[in-house]
C-alpha atoms as an extended CHARMM CRD file, in Angstrom:
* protein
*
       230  EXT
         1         1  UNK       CA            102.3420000000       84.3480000000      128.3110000000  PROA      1               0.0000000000
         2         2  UNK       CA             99.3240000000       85.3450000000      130.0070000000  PROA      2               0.0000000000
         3         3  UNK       CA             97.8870000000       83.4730000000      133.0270000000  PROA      3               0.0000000000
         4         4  UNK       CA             94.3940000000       84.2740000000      134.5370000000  PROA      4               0.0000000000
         5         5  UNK       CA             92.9350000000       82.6370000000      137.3220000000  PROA      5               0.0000000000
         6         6  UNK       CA             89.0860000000       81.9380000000      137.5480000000  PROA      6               0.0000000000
         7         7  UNK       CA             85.9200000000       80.4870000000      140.1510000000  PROA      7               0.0000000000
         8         8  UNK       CA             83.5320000000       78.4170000000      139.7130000000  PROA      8               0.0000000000
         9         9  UNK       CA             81.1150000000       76.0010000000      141.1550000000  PROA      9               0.0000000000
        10        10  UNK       CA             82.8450000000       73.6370000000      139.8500000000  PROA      10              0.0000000000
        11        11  UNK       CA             86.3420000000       72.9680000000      137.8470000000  PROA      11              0.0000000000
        12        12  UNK       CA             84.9120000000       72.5150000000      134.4060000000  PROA      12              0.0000000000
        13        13  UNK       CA             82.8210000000       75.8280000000      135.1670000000  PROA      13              0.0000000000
        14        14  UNK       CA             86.0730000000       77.8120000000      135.7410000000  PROA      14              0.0000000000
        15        15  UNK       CA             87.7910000000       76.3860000000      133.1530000000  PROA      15              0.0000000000
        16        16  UNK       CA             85.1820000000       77.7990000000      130.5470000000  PROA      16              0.0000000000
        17        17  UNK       CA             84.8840000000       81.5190000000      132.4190000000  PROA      17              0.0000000000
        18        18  UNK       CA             88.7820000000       81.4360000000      131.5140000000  PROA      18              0.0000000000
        19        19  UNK       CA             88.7680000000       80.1420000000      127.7900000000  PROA      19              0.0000000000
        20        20  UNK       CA             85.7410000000       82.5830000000      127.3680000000  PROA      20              0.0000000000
        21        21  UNK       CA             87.6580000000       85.4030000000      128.8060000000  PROA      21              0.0000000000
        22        22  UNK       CA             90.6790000000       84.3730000000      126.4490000000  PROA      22              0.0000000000
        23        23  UNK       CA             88.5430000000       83.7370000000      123.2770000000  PROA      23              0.0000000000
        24        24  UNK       CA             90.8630000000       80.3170000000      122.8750000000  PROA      24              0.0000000000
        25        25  UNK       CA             89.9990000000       76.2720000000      123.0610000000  PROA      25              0.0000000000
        26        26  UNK       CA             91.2690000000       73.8560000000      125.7980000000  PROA      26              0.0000000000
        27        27  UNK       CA             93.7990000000       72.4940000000      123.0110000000  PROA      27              0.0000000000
        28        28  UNK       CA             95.6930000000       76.1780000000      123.6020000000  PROA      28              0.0000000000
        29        29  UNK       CA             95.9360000000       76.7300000000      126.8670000000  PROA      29              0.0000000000
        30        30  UNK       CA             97.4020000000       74.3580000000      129.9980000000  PROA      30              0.0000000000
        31        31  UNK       CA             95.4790000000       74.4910000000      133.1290000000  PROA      31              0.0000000000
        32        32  UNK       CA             96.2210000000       74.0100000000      136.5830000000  PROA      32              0.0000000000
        33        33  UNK       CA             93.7990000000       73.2120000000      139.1150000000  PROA      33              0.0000000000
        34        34  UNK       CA             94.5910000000       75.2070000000      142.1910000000  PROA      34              0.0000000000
        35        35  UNK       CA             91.4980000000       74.2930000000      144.4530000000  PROA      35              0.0000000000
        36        36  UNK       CA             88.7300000000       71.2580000000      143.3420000000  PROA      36              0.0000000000
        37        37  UNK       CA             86.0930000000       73.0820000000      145.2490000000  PROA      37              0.0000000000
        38        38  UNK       CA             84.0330000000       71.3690000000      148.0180000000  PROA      38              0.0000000000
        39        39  UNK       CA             79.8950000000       70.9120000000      148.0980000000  PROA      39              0.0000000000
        40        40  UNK       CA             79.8190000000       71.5110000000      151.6580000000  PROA      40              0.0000000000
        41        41  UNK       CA             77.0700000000       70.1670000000      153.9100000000  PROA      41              0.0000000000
        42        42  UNK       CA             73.9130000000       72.1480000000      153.7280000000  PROA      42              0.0000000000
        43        43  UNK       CA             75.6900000000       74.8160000000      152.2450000000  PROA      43              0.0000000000
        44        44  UNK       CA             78.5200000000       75.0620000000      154.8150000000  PROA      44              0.0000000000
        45        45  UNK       CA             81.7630000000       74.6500000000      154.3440000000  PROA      45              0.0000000000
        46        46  UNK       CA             81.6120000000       74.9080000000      150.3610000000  PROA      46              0.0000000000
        47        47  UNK       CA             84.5820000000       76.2750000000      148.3660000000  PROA      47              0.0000000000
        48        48  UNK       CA             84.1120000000       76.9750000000      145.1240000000  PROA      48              0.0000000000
        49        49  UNK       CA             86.8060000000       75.4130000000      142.5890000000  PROA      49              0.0000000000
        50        50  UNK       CA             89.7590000000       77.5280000000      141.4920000000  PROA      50              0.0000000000
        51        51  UNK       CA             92.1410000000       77.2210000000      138.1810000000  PROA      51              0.0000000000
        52        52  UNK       CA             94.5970000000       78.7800000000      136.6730000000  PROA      52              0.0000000000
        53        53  UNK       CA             94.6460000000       79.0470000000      132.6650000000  PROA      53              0.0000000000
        54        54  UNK       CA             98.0070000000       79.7030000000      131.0610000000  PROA      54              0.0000000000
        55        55  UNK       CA             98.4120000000       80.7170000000      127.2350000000  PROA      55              0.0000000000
        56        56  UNK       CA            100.8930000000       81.7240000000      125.3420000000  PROA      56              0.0000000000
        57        57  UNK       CA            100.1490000000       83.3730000000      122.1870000000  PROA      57              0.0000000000
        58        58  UNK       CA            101.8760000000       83.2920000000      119.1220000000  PROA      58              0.0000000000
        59        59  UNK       CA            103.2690000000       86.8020000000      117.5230000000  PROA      59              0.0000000000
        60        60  UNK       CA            100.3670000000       86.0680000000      114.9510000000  PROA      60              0.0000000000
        61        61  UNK       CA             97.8280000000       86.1080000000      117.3920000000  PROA      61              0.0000000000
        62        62  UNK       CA             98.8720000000       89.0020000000      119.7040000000  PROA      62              0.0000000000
        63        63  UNK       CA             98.8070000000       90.9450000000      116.4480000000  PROA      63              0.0000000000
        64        64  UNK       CA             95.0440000000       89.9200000000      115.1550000000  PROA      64              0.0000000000
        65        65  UNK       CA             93.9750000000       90.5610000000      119.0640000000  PROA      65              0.0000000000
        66        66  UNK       CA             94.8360000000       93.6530000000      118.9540000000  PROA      66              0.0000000000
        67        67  UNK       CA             94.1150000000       94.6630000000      115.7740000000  PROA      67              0.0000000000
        68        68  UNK       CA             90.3120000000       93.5180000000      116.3920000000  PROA      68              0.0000000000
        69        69  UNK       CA             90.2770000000       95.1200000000      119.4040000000  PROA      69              0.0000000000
        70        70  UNK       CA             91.1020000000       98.5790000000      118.0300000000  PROA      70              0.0000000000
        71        71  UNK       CA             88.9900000000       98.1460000000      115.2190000000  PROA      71              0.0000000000
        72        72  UNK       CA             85.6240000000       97.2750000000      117.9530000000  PROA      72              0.0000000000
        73        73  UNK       CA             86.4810000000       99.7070000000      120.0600000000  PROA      73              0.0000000000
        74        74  UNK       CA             86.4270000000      102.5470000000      117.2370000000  PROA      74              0.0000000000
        75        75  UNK       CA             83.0920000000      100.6610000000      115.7000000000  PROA      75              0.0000000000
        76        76  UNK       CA             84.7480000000      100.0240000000      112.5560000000  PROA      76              0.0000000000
        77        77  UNK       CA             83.3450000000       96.9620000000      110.7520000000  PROA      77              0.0000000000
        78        78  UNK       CA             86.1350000000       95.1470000000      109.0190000000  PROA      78              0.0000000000
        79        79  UNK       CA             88.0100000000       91.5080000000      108.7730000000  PROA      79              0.0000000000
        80        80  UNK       CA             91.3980000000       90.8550000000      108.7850000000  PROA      80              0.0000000000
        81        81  UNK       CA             93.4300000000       88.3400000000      106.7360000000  PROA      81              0.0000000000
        82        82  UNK       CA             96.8520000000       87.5140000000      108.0250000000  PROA      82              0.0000000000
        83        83  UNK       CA            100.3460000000       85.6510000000      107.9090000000  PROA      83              0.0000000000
        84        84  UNK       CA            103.5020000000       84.9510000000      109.4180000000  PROA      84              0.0000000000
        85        85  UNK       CA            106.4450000000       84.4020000000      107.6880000000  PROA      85              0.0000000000
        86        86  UNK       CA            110.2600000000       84.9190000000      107.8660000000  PROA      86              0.0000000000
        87        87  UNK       CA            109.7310000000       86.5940000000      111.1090000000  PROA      87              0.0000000000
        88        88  UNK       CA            107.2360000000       88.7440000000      109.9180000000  PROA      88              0.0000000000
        89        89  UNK       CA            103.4930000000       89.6410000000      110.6210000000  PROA      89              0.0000000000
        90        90  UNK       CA            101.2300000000       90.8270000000      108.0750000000  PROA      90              0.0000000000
        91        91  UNK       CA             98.0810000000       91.7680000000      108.4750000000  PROA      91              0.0000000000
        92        92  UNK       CA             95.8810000000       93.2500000000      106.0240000000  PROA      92              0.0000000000
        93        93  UNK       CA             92.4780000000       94.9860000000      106.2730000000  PROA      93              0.0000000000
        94        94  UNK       CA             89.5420000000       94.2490000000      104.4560000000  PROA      94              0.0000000000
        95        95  UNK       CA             86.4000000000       96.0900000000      103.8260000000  PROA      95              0.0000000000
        96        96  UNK       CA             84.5650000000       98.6170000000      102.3330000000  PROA      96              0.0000000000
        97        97  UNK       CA             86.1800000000      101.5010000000      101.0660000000  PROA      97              0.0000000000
        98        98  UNK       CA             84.3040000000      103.6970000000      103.8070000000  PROA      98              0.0000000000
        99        99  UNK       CA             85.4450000000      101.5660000000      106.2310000000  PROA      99              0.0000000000
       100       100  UNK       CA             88.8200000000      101.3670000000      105.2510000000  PROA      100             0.0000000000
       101       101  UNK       CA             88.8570000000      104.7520000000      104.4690000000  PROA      101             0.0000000000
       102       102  UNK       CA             88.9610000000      105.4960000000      108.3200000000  PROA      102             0.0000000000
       103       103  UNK       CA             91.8400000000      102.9330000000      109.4940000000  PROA      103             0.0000000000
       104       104  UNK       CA             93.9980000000      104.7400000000      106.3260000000  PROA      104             0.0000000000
       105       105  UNK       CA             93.2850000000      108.0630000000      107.7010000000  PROA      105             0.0000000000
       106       106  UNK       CA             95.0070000000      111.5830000000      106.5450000000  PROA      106             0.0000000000
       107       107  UNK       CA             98.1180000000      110.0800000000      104.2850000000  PROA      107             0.0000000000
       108       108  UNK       CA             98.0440000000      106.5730000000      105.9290000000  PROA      108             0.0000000000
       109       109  UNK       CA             99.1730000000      108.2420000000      109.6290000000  PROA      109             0.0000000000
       110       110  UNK       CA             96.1590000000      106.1600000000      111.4790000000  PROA      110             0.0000000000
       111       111  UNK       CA             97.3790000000      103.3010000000      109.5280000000  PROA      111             0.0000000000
       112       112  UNK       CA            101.1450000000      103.9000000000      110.5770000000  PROA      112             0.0000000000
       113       113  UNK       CA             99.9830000000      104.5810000000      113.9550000000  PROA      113             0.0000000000
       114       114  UNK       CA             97.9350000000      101.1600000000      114.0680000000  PROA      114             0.0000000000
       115       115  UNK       CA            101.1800000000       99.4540000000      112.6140000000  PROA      115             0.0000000000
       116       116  UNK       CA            103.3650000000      100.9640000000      115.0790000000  PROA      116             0.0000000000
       117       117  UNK       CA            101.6370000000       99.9680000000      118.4970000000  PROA      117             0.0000000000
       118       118  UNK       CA            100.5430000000       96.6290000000      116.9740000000  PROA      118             0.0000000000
       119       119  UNK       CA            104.4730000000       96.1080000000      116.7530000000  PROA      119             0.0000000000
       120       120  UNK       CA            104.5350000000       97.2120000000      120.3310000000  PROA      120             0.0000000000
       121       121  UNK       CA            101.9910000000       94.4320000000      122.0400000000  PROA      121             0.0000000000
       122       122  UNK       CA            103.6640000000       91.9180000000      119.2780000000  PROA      122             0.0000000000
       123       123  UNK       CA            107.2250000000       92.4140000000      120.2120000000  PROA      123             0.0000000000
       124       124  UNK       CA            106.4630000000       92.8030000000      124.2230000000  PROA      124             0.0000000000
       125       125  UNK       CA            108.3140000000       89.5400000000      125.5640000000  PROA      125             0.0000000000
       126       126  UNK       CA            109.5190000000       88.1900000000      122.4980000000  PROA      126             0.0000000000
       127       127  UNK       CA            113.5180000000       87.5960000000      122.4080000000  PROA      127             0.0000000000
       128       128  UNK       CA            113.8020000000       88.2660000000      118.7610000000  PROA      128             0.0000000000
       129       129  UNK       CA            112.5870000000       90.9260000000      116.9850000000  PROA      129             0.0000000000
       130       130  UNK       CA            109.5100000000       90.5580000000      115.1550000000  PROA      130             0.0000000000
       131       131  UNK       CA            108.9730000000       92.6890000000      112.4420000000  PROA      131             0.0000000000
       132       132  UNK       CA            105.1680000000       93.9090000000      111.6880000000  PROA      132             0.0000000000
       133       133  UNK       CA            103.5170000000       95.3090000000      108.4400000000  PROA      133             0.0000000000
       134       134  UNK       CA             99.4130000000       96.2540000000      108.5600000000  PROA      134             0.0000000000
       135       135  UNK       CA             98.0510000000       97.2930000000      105.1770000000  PROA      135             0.0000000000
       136       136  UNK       CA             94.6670000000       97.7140000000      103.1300000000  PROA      136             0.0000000000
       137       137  UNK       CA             93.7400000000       97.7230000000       99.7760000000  PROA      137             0.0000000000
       138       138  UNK       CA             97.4650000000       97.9210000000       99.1570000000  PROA      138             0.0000000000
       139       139  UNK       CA             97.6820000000      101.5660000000      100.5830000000  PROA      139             0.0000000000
       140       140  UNK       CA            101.6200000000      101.2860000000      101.4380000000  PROA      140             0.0000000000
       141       141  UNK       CA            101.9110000000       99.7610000000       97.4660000000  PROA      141             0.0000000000
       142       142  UNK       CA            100.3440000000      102.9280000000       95.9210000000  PROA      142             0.0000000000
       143       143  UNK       CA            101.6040000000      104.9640000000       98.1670000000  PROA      143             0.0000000000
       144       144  UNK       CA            105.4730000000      104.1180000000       97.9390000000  PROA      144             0.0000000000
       145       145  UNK       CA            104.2080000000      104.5190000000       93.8290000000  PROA      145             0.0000000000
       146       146  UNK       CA            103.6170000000      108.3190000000       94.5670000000  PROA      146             0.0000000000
       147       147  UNK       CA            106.3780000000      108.6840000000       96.3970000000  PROA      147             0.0000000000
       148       148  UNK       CA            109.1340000000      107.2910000000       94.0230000000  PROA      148             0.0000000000
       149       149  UNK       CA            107.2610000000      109.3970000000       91.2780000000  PROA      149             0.0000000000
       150       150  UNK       CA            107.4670000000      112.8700000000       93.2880000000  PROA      150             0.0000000000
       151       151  UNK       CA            110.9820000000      112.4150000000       94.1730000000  PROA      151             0.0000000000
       152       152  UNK       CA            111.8420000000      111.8270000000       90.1620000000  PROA      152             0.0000000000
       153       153  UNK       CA            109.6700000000      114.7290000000       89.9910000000  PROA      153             0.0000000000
       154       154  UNK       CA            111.1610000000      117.4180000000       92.1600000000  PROA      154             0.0000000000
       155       155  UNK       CA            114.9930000000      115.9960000000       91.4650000000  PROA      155             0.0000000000
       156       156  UNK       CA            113.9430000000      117.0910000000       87.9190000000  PROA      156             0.0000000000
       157       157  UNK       CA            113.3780000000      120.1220000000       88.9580000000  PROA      157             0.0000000000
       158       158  UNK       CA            115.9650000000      121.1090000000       91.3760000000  PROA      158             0.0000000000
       159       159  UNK       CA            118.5350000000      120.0160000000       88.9760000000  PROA      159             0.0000000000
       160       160  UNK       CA            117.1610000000      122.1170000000       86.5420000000  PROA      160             0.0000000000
       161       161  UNK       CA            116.5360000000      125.2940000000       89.1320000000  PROA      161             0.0000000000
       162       162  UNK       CA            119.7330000000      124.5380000000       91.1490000000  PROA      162             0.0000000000
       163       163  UNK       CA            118.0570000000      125.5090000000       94.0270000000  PROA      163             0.0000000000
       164       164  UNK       CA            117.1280000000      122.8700000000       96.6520000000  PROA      164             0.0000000000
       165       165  UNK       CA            113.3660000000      122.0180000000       97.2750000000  PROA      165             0.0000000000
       166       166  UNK       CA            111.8190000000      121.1370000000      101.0010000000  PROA      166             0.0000000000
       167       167  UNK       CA            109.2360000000      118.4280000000      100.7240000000  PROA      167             0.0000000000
       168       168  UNK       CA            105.8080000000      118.4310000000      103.0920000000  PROA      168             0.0000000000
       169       169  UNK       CA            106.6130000000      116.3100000000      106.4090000000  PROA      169             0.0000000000
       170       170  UNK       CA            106.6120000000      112.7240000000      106.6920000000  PROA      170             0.0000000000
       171       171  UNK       CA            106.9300000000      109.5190000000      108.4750000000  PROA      171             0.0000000000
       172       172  UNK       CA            110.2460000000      107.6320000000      109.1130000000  PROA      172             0.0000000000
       173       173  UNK       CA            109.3150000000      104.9970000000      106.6180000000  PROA      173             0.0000000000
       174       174  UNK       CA            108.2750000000      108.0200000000      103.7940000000  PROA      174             0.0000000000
       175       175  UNK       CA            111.5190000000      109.6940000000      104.1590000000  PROA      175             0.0000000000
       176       176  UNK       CA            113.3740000000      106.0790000000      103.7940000000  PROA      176             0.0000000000
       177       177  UNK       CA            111.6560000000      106.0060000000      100.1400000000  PROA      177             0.0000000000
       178       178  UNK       CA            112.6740000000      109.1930000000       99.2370000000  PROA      178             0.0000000000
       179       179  UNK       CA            115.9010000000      109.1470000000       99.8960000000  PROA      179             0.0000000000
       180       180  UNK       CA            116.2750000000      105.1470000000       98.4960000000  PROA      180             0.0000000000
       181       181  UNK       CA            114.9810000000      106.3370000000       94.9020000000  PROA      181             0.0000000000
       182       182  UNK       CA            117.2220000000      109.1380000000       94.9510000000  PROA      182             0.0000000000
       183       183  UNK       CA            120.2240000000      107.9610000000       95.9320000000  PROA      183             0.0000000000
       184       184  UNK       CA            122.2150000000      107.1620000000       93.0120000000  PROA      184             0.0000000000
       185       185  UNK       CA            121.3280000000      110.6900000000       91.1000000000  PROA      185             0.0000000000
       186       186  UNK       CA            124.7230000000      112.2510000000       90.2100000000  PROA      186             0.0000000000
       187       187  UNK       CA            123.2950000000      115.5440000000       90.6060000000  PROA      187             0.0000000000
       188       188  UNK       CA            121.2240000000      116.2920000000       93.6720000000  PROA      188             0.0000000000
       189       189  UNK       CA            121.7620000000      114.9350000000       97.0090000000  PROA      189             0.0000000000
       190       190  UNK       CA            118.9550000000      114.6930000000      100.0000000000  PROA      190             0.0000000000
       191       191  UNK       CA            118.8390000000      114.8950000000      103.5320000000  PROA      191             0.0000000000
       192       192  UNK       CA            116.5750000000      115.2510000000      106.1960000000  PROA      192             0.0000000000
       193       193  UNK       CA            115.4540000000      118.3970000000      108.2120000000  PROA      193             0.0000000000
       194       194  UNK       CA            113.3590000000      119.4060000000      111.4000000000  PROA      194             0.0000000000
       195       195  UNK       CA            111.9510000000      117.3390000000      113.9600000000  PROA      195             0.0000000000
       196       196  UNK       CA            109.5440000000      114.7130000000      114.4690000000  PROA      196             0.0000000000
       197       197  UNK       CA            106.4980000000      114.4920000000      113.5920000000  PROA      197             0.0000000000
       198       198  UNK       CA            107.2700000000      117.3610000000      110.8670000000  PROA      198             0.0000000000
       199       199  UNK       CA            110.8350000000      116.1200000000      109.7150000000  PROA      199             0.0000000000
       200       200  UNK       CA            110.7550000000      116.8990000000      106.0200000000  PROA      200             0.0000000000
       201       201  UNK       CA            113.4930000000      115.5590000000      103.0620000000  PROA      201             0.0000000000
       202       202  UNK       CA            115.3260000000      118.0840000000      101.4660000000  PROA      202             0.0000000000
       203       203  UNK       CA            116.3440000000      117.7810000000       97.8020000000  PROA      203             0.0000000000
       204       204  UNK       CA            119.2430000000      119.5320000000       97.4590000000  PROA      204             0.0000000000
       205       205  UNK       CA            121.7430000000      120.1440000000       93.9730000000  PROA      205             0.0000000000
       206       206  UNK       CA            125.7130000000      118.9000000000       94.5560000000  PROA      206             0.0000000000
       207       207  UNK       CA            127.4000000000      122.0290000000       92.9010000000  PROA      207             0.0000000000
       208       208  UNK       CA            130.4830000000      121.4800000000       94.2110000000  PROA      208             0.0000000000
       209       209  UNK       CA            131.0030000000      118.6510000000       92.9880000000  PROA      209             0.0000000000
       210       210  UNK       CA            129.6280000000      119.2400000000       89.3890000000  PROA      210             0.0000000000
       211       211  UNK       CA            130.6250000000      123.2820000000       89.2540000000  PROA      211             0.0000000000
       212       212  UNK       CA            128.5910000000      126.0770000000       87.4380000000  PROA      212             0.0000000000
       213       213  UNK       CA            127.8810000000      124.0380000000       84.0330000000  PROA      213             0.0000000000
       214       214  UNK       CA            126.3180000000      120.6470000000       85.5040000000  PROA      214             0.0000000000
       215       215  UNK       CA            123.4880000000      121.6970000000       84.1650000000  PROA      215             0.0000000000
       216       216  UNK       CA            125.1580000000      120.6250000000       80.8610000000  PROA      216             0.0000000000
       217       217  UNK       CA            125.5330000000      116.9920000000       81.7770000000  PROA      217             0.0000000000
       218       218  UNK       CA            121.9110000000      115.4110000000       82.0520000000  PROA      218             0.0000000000
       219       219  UNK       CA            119.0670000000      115.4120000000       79.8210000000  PROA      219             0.0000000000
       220       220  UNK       CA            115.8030000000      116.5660000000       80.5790000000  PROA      220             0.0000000000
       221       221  UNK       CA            112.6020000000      114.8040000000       79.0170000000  PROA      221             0.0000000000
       222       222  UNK       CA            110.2520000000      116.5700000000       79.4260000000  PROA      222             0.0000000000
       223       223  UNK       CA            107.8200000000      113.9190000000       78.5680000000  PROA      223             0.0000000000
       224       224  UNK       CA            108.3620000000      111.9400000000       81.6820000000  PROA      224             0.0000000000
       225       225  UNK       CA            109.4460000000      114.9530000000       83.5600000000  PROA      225             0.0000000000
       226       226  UNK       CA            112.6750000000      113.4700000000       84.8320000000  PROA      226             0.0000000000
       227       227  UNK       CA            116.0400000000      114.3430000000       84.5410000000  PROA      227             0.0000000000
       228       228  UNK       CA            118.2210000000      111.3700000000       82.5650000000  PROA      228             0.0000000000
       229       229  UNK       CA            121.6580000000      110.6590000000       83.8700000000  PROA      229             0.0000000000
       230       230  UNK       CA            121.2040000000      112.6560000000       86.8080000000  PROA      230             0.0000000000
């Protein structure tokens, strides 16, 4: 919840100095009048009139309040469409591809940084755990795409080499993909090495559980550069 308090000349005055300061209606907020003011005589003696405005925002709003604050205070021109559902906040980012170029940033880590303190501000206060997701032009769509397709990739090829394979560093969420498409191959295994923020997967072959000739018992189509049955 967030209470401010506020002067004016008279009630109605401090009232709207609050709800301006907020960015919210009177329908949001509840408002207690802690002093009515007085006029004075001949300008002595006059108080001016003092409230207090209380709001409590939803997890929805905390999230597009801070989103639009990031996004003015880095001068990036954008609008935001957003949801709440099943105890989750979505937002997504829309604009031009300049524009959205820059929230993305070098392999989505301004994006996951944006998502990550956004959950911060969102969850602050709340007694269940909200769970936040910030996306644009479907970056995290495409992106888990890639991902699923370069693990395939270099399984095929550490099954074939037998030696394991270190992939470049990424995010929490990254490494959750890789290991997720990989984890029903029969013949390689992954893990994860190093430390954050350059904690890489490993691909890695399970010879001892195959011996010398697994190499005999998958397919490789080349075609599709994957390794069947593995």
């Amino acid at each position: 919840m967030i209470i401010i308090e506020k002067n004016g000349k008279t009630i109605d005055e401090a009232v709207e100095k609050a709800l301006s300061e907020l960015g919210v209606t009177r329908e949001e907020v509840e408002i207690e009048v802690v002093n009515e003011g007085k006029r004075g005589l001949l300008g002595l003696g006059a108080e001016e009139a003092v409230v207090k405005v209380k709001f409590e925002q939803t997890p929805l709003q905390k999230a597009e309040k801070y989103v639009e604050s990031v996004m003015k205070n880095f001068g990036i021109d954008v609008a935001l469409k957003s949801s709440f559902e099943d105890e989750t906040v979505k937002v997504e980012i829309v604009g031009d591809s300049n524009e959205v170029g820059k929230v993305i940033g070098r392999r989505g880590d301004t994006l996951d940084a944006l998502q990550y303190l956004t959950s911060l501000v969102v969850n602050k206060g709340e007694e269940d755990y909200i769970r936040v997701t910030i996306d644009t032009e479907n970056y995290r769509g495409k992106r888990e795409e890639t991902l699923i397709k370069l693990a395939k990739r270099m399984a095929a090829i550490v099954a074939r080499s037998r030696k394991s394979m270190t992939l470049e560093p990424m995010n929490p969420n990254e490494r959750r993909i890789i290991h997720s498409t990989l984890q029903g191959y029969r013949n390689v295994t992954t893990y994860s090495t190093g430390k954050e923020p350059n904690r890489s997967v490993v691909i890695a072959t399970k010879k001892k559980e195959y011996g010398e000739d697994y190499v005999s018992k998958y397919r490789y189509n080349r075609k599709e550069n994957e390794c069947e049955g593995l």
